[in-house]
Each structure stands twice: as C-alpha cells, then as structure tokens.
TORTORDREN-691672 format. One record per atom (N, C-alpha, C): residue number from 1; residue in one letter; x, y, z. Coordinates in Angstrom, 2 decimals, decimal comma. Atoms other than C-alpha are relative to their C-alpha. Last residue first. Layout:
BEGIN
NUM | a | X | Y | Z
...
# end
This chain:
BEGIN
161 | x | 1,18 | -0,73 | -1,40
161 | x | 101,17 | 24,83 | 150,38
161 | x | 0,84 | -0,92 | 1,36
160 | x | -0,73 | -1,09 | -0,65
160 | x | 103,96 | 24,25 | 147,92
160 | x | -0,57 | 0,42 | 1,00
159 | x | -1,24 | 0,62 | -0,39
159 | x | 102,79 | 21,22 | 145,86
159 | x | 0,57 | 0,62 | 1,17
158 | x | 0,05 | 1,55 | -0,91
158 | x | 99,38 | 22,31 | 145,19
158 | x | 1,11 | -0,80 | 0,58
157 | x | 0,38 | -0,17 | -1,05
157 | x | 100,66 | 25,80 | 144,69
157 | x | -0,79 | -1,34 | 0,53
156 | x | -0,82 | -0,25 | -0,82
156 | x | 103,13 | 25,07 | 142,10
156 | x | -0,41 | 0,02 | 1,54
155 | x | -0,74 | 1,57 | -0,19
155 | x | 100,81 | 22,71 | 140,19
155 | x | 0,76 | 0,68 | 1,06
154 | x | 0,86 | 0,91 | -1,03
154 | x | 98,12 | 25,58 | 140,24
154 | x | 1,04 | -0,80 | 0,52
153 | x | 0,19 | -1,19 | -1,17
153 | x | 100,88 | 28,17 | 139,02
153 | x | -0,69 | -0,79 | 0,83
152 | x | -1,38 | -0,04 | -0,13
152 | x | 102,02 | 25,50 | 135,76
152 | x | -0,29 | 0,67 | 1,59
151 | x | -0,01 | 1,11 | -0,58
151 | x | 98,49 | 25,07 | 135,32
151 | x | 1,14 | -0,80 | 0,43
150 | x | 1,41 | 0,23 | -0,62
150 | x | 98,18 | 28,76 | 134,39
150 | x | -0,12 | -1,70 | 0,98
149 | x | 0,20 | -0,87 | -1,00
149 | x | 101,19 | 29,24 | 132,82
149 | x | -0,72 | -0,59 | 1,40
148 | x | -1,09 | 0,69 | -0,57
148 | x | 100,70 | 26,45 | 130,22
148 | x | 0,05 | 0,69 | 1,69
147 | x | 0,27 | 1,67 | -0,39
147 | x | 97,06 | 27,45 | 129,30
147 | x | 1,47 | -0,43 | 1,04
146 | x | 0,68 | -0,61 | -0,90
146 | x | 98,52 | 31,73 | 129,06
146 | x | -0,56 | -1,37 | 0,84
145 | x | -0,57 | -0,24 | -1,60
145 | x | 101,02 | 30,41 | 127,02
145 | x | -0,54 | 0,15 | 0,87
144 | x | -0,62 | 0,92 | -0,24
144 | x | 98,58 | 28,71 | 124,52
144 | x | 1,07 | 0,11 | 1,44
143 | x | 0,87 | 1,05 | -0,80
143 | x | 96,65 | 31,73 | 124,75
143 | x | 0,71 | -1,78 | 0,21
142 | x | 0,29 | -0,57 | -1,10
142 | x | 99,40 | 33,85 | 123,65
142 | x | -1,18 | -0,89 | 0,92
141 | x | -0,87 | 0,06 | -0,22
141 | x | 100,15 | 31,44 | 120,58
141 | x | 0,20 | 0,81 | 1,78
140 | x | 0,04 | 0,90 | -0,75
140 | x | 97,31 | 31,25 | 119,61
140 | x | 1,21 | -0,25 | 0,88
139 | x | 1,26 | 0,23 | -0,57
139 | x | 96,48 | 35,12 | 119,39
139 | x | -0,05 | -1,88 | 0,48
138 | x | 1,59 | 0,10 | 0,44
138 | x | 99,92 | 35,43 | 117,86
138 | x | -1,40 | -0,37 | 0,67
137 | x | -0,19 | 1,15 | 1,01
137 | x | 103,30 | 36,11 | 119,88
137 | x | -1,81 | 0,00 | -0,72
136 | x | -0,27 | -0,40 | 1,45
136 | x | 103,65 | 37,77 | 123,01
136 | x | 0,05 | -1,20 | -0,98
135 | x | -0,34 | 0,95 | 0,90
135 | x | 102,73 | 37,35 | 126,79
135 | x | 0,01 | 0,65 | -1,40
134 | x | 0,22 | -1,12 | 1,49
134 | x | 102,64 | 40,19 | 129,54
134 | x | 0,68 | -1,23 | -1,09
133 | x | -1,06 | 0,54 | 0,90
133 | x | 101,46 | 38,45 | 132,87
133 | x | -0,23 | 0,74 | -1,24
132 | x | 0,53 | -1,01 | 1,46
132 | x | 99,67 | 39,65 | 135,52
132 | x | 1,02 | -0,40 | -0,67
131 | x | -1,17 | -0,62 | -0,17
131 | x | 99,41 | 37,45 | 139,33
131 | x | -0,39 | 0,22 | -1,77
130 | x | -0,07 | -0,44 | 1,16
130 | x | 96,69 | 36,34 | 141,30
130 | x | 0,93 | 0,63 | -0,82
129 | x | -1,06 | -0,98 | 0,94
129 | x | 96,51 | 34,50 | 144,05
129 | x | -0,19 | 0,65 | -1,28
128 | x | -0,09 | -0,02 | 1,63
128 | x | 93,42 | 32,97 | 145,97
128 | x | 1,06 | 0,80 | -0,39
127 | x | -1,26 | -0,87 | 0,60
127 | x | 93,33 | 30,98 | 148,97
127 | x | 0,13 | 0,68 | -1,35
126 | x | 0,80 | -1,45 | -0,77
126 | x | 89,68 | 29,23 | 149,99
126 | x | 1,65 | 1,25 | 0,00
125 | x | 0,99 | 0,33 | -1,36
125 | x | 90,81 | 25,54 | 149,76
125 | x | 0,06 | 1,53 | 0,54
124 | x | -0,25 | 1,27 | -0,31
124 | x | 93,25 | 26,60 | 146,46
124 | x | -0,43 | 0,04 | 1,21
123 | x | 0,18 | 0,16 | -1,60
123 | x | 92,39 | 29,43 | 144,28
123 | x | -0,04 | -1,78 | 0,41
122 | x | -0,32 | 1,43 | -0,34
122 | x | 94,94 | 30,38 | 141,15
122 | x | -0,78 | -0,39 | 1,38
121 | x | 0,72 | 0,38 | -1,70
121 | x | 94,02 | 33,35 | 139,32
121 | x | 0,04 | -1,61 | 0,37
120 | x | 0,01 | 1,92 | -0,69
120 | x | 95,96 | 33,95 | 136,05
120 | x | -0,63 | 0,25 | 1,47
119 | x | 0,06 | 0,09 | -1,65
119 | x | 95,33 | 37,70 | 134,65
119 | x | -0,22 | -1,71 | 0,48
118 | x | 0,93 | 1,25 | -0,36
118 | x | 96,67 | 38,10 | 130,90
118 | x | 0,12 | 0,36 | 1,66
117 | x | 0,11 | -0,13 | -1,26
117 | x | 97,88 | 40,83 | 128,99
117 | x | -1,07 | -0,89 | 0,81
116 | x | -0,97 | 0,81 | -0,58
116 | x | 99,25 | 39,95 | 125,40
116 | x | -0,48 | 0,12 | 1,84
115 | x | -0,41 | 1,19 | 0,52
115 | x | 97,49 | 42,74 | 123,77
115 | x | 1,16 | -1,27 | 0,57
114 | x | -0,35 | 1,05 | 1,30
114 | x | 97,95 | 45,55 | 125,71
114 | x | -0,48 | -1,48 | -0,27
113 | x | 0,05 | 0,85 | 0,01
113 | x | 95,82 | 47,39 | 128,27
113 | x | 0,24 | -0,62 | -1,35
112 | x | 0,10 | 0,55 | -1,34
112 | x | 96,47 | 50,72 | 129,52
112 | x | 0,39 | -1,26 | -0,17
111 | x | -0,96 | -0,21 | -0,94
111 | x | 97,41 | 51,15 | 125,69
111 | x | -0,10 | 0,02 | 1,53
110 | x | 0,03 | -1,26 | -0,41
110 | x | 94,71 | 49,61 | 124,61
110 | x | 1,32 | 0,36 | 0,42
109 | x | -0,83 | -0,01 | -1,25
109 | x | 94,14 | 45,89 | 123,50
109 | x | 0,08 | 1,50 | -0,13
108 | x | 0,76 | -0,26 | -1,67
108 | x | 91,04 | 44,57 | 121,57
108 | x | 1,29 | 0,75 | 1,13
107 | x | 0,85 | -1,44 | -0,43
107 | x | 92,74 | 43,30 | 118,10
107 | x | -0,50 | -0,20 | 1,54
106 | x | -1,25 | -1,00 | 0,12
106 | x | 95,76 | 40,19 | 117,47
106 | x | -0,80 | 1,78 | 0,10
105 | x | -0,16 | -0,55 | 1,24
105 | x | 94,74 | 39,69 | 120,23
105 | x | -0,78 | -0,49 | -0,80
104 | x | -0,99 | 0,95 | 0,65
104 | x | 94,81 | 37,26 | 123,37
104 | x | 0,27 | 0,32 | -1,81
103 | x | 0,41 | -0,49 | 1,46
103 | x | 93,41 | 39,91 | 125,54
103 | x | 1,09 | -0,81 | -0,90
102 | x | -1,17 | -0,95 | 0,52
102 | x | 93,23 | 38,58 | 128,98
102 | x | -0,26 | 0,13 | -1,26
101 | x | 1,61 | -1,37 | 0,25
101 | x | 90,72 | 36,79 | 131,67
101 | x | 1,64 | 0,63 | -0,74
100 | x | -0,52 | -1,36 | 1,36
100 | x | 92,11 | 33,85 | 133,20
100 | x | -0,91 | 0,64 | -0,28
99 | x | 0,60 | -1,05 | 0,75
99 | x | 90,48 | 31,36 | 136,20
99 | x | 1,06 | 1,03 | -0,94
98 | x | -0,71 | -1,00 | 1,16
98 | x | 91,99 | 28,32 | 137,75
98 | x | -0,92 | 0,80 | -0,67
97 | x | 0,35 | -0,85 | 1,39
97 | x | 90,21 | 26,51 | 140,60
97 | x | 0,98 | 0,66 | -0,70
96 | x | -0,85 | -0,52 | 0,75
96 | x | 91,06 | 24,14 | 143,54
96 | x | -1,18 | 0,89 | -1,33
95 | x | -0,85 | -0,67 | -0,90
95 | x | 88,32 | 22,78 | 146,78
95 | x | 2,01 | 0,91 | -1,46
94 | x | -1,14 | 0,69 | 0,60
94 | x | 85,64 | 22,42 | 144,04
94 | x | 0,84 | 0,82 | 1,31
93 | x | -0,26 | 0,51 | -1,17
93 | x | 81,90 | 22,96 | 145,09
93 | x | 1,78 | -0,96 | -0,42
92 | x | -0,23 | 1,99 | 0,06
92 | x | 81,51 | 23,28 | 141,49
92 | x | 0,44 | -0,71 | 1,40
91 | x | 1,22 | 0,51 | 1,22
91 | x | 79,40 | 26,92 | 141,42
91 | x | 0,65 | -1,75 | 0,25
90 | x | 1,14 | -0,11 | -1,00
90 | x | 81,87 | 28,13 | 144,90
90 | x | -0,80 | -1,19 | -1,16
89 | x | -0,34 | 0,61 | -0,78
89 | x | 84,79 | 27,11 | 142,50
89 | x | -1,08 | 0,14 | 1,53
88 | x | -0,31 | 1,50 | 0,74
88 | x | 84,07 | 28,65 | 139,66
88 | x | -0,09 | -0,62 | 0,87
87 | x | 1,36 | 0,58 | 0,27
87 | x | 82,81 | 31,71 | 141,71
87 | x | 0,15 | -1,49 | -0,14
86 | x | 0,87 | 0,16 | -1,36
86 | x | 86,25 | 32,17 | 143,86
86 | x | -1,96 | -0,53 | -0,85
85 | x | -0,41 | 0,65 | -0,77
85 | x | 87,94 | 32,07 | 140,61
85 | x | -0,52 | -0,45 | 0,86
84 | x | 0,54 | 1,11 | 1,03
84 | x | 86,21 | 34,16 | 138,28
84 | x | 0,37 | -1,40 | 0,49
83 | x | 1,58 | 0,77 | -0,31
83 | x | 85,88 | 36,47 | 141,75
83 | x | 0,07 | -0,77 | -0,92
82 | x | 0,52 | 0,14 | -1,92
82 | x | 89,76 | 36,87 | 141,99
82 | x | -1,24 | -0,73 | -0,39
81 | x | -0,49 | 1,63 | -0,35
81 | x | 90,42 | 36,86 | 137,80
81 | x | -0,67 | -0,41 | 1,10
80 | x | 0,96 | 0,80 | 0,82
80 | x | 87,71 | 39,99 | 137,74
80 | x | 0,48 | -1,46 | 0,22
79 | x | 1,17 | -0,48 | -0,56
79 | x | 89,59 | 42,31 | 140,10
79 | x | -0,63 | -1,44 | -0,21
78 | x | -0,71 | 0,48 | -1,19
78 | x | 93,38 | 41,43 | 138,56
78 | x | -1,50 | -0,40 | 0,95
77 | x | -0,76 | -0,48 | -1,52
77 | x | 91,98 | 42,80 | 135,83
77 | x | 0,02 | -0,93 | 0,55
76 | x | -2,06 | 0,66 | -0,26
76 | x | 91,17 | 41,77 | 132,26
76 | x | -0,12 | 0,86 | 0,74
75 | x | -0,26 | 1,66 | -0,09
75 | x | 87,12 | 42,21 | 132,34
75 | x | 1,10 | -0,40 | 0,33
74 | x | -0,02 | 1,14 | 1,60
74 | x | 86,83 | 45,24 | 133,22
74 | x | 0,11 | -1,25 | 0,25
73 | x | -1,44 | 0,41 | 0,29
73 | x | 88,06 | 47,54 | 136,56
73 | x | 0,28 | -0,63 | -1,43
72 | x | -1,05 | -1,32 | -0,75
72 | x | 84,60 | 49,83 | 137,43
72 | x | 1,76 | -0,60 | -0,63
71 | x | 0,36 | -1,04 | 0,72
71 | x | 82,30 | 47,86 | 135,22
71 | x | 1,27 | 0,89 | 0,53
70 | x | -0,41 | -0,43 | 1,50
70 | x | 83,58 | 44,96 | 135,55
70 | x | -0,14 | 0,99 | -0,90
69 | x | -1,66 | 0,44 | 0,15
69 | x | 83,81 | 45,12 | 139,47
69 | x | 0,36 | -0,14 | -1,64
68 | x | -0,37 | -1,03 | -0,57
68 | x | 79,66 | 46,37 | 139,53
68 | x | 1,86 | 0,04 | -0,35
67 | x | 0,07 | -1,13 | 1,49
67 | x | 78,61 | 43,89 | 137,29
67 | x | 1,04 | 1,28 | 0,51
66 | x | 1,39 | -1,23 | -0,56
66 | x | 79,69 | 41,50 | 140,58
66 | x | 0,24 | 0,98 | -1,58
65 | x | -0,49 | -0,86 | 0,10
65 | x | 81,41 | 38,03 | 138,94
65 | x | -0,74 | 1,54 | -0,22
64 | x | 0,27 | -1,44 | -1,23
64 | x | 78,88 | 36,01 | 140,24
64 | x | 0,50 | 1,24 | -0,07
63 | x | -0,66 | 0,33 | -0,78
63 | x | 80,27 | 32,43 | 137,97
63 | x | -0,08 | 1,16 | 1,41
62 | x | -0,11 | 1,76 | -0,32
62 | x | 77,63 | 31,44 | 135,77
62 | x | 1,15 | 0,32 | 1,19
61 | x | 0,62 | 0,77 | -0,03
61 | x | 75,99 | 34,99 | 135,26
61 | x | 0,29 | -1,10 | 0,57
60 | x | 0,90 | -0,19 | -0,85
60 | x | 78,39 | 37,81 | 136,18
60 | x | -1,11 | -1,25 | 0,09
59 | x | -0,90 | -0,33 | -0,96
59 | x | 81,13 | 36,13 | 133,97
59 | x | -0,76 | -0,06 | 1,15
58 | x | -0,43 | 1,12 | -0,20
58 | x | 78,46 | 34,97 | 131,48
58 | x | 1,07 | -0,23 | 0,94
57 | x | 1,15 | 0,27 | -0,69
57 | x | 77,33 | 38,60 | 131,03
57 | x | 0,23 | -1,78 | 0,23
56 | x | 0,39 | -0,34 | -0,86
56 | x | 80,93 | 39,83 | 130,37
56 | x | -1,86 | -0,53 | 0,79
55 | x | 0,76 | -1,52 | -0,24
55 | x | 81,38 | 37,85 | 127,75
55 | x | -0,34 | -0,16 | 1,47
54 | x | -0,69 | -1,38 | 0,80
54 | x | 83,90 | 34,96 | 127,29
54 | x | -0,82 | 1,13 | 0,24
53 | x | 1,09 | -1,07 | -0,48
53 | x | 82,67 | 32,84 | 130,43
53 | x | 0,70 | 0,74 | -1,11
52 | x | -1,09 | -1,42 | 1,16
52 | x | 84,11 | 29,13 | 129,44
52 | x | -0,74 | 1,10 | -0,44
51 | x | 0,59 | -0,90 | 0,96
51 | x | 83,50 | 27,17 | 132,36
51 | x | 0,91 | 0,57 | -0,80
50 | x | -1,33 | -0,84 | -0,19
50 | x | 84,84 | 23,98 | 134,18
50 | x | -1,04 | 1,07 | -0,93
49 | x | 0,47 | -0,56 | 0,91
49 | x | 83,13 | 20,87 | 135,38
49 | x | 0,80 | 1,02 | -0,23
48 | x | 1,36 | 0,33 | 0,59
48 | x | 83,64 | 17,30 | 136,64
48 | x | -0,32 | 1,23 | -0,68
47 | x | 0,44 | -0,62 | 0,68
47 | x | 87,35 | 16,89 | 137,28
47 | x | -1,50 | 0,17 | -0,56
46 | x | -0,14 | -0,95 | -0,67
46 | x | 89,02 | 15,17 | 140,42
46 | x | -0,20 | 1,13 | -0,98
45 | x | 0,20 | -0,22 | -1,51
45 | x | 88,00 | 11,79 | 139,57
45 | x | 0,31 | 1,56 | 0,63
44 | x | 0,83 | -0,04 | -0,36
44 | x | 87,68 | 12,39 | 136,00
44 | x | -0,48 | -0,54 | 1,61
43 | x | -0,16 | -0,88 | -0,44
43 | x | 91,30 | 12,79 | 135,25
43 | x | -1,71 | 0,43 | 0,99
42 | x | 0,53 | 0,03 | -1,36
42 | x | 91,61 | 9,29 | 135,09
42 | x | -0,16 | 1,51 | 0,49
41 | x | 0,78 | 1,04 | -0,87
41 | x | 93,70 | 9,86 | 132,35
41 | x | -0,36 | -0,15 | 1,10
40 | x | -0,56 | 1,46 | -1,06
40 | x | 94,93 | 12,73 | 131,38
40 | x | -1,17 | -0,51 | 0,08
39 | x | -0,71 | 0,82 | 0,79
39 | x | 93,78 | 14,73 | 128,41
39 | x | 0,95 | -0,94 | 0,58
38 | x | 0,05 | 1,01 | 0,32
38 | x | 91,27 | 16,17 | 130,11
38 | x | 0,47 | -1,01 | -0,92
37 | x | 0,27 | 1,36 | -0,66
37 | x | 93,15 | 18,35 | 131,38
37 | x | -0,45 | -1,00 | 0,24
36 | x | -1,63 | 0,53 | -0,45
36 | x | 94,84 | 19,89 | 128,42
36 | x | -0,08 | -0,62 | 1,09
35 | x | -0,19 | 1,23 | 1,09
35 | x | 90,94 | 20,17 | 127,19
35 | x | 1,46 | -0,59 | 0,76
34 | x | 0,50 | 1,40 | -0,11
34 | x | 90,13 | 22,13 | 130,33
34 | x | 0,64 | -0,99 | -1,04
33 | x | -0,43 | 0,36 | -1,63
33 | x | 92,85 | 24,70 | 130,33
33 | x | -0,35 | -1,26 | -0,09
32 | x | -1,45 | 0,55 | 0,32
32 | x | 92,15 | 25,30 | 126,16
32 | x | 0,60 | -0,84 | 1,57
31 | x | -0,38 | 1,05 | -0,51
31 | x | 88,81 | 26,06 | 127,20
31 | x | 0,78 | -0,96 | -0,44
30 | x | 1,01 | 0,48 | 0,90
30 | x | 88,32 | 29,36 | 125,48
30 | x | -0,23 | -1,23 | 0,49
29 | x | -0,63 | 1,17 | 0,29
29 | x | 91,80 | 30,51 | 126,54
29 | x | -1,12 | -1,18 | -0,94
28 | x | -0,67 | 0,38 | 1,91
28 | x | 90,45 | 33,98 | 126,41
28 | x | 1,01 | -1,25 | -0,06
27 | x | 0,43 | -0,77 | 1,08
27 | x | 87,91 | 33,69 | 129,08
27 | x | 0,61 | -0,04 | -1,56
26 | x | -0,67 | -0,67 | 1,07
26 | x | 88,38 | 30,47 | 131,14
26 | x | -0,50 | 1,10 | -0,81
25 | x | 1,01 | -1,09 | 0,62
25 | x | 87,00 | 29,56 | 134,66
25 | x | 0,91 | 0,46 | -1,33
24 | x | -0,96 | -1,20 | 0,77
24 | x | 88,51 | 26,28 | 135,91
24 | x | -1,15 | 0,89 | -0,67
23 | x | 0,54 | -0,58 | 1,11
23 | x | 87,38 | 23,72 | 138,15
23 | x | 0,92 | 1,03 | -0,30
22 | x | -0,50 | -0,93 | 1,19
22 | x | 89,26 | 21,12 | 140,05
22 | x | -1,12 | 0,13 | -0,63
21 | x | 0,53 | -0,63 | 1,25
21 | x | 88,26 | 18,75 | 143,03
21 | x | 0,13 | 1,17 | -0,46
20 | x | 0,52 | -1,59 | 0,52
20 | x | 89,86 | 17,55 | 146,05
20 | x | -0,15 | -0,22 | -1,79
19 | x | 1,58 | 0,34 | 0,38
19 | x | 90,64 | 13,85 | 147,24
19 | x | -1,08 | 0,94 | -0,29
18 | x | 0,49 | -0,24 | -0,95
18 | x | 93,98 | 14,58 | 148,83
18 | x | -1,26 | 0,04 | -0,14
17 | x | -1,27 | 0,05 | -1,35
17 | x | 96,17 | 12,16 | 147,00
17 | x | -0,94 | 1,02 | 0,89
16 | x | 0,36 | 1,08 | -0,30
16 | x | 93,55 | 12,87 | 143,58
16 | x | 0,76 | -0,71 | 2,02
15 | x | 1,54 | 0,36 | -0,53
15 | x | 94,20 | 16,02 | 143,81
15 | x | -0,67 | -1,45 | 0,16
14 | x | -0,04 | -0,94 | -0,94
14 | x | 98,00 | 15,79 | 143,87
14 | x | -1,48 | 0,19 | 0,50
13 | x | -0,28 | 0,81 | -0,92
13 | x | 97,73 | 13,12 | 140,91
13 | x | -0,07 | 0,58 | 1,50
12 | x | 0,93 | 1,05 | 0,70
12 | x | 95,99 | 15,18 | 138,23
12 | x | 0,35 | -0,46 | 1,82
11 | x | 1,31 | -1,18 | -0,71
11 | x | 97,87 | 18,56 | 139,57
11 | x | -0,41 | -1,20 | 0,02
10 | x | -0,51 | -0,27 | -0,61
10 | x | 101,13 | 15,81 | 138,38
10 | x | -0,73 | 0,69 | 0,94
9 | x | 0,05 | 0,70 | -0,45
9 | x | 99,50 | 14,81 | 135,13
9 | x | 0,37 | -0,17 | 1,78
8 | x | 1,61 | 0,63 | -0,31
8 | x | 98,68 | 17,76 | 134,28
8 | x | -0,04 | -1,19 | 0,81
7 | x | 0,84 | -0,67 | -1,25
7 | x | 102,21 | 19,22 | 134,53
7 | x | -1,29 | -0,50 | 0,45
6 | x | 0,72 | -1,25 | 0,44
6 | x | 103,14 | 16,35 | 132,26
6 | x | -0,47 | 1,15 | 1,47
5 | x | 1,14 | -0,32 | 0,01
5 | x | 105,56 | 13,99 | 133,70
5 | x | -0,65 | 1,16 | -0,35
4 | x | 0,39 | -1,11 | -1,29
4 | x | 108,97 | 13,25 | 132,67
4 | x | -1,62 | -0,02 | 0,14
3 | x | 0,87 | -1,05 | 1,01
3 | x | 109,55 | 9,82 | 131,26
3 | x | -0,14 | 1,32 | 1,24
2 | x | 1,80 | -0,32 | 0,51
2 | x | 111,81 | 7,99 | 133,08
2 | x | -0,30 | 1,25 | -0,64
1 | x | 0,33 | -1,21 | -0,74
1 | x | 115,61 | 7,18 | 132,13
1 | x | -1,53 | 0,15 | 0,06
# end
C-alpha cells in the first residue's frame, strides 16, 4: 500500500507544479509552520522566507500590519491575520502565505478572548480567507493544532481554487 503523504509534502508539490512561492507570518506558533516545512525536501524551491512577528511592533514593522487595526481590534483578530498575510507575502514577493495570531496560553486570554483562540489566514495569488478557531489543550499542544490547521487550509486552497 503507499505511504500517505504529509500535508507538506503535498502544498510542497502544488507550488512547485505552478512555480509559486510560500511565506508564512507566525505569532503564537513561533515558527512551528516554517520548521514543519522545512522538513520536506526540496522544499527550498518554493520556500525562501517566513516571519515570526510575536509583538505587536514586529507585526507593524516587518509585515505593515497598520498600528491603527491593532489598536482598534488587537493582535488576535480576524483584522490582524488579513494584513499578517497580505504583508508576508507583499515583503517575499510570494504568490501563497499563511499567517496566525492567537493566544496559545496557559495565561493572556479574556473572556472576549479565550485561551485557545486562534486566527488562520490563508492568502493565495491576492485571495485571502480567514477563519477563527477555538483549540484546547496546553500551550503546546494548541499551537501544535493551530501548525496542523493552518497548512491543512493552505493545502485545501491550493488544491481547490
């Protein structure tokens, strides 16, 4: 029987097939995204850079995210994924990006905003989605889902366009 393929491996191959380039913007994954993709091979044809913006001034800094939108919505919104997305991917001249932004515990969450609340942003040749997820379990354990997720949503939409 064959082996299944890794999600990675699968985004891996999809960009490569149309000759596009991947960045990723991570807050609370830390660059958990990146590492899981460079852990294919050959991934370096359709991978050269990726950020990891944990503070707000590294948001606005490396990727544009306006002061103005973190001030008014924060960091974990729906608001913030969008532009961490659309920057990443302006900054690496990349036709794909992944961006997060969530509170991966086990402190920082609010009742507006629990613990476990993540924003995935998925942009693909100038498309961006975004969608809110409520994960559980320990600080790695939430960021670990939040990695899978995340490149689980790209893979869907490189396949699905």
């Amino acid at each position: 029987m064959p082996e299944k393929r890794k999600t990675e491996e699968k985004i891996v191959d999809k960009l490569k097939e149309k000759g596009w380039h991947l960045t990723c913007a991570e807050s609370c994954t830390g660059g958990m995204i990146a590492s899981m993709l460079v852990d294919v091979s050959g991934v370096s044809a359709v991978f050269e850079e990726g950020y990891v913006t944990y503070s707000n001034t590294a948001k606005h800094k490396l990727l544009g995210v306006s002061e103005e939108t973190l001030q008014t919505y924060g960091a974990v919104s729906r608001q913030v994924a969008e532009q961490m997305a659309q920057g990443a991917a302006r900054q690496a001249s990349a036709q794909a990006a992944i961006a997060v932004t969530g509170i991966a515990g086990p402190e920082g969450g609010t009742p507006s905003k629990p613990v476990g609340l993540v924003y995935i942003s998925c942009f693909v040749e100038g498309k961006v989605t975004v969608t809110e997820h409520h994960f559980a379990g320990s600080r790695m354990e939430i960021r670990k889902q939040t990695a899978r997720e995340a490149l689980s949503q790209l893979c869907r939409h490189l396949y699905n366009e």
